[in-house]
C-alpha positions in Angstrom: -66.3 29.3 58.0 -68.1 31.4 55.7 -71.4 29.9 53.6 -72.6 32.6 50.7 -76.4 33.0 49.6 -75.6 30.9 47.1 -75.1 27.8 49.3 -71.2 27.7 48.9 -68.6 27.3 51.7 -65.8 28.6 52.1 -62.9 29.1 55.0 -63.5 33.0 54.7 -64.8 34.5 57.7 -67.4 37.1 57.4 -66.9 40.3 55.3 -66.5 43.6 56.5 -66.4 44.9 60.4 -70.9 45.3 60.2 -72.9 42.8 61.5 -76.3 43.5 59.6 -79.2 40.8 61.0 -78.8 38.5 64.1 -77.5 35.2 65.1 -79.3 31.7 65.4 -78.2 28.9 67.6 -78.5 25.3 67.0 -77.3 22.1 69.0 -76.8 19.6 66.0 -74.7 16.3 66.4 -71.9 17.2 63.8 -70.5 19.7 62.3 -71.4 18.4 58.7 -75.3 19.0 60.1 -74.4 22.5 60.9 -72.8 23.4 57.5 -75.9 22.0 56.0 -78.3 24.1 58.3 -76.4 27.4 57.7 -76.1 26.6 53.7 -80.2 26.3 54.1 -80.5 29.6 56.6 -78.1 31.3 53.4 -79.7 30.6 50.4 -83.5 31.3 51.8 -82.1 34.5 53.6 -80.4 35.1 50.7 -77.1 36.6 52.8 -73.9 35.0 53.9 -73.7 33.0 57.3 -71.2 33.2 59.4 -70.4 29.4 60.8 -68.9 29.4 64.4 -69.0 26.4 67.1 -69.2 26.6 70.6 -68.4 24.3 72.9 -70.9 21.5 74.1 -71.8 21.8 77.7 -72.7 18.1 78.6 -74.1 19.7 82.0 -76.6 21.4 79.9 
């Protein structure tokens, strides 16, 4: 999932073979929270976000 600097989401994954910047990690309850999160980290970094989920470690 692919959210653009202008807060929209699309099913697109990330354009191009460069990663330019870095990565953040959040634990967030659902996955509606995270598309929120990276639509906020998009539009004040004004640069596309990348979505991806990993999987919960309950151990953790």
């Amino acid at each position: 999932m692919l959210v653009s600097a202008d807060g929209s989401v699309s099913t697109d994954i990330y354009p191009g073979s460069e990663l330019k910047g870095g990565f953040t990690v959040l634990e967030l309850p659902t996955r509606g929270d995270a598309v929120e999160w990276a639509r906020k980290i998009a539009v004040a970094c004004r640069c596309p976000q990348e979505l991806r989920e990993f999987m919960y470690d309950p151990a953790s």
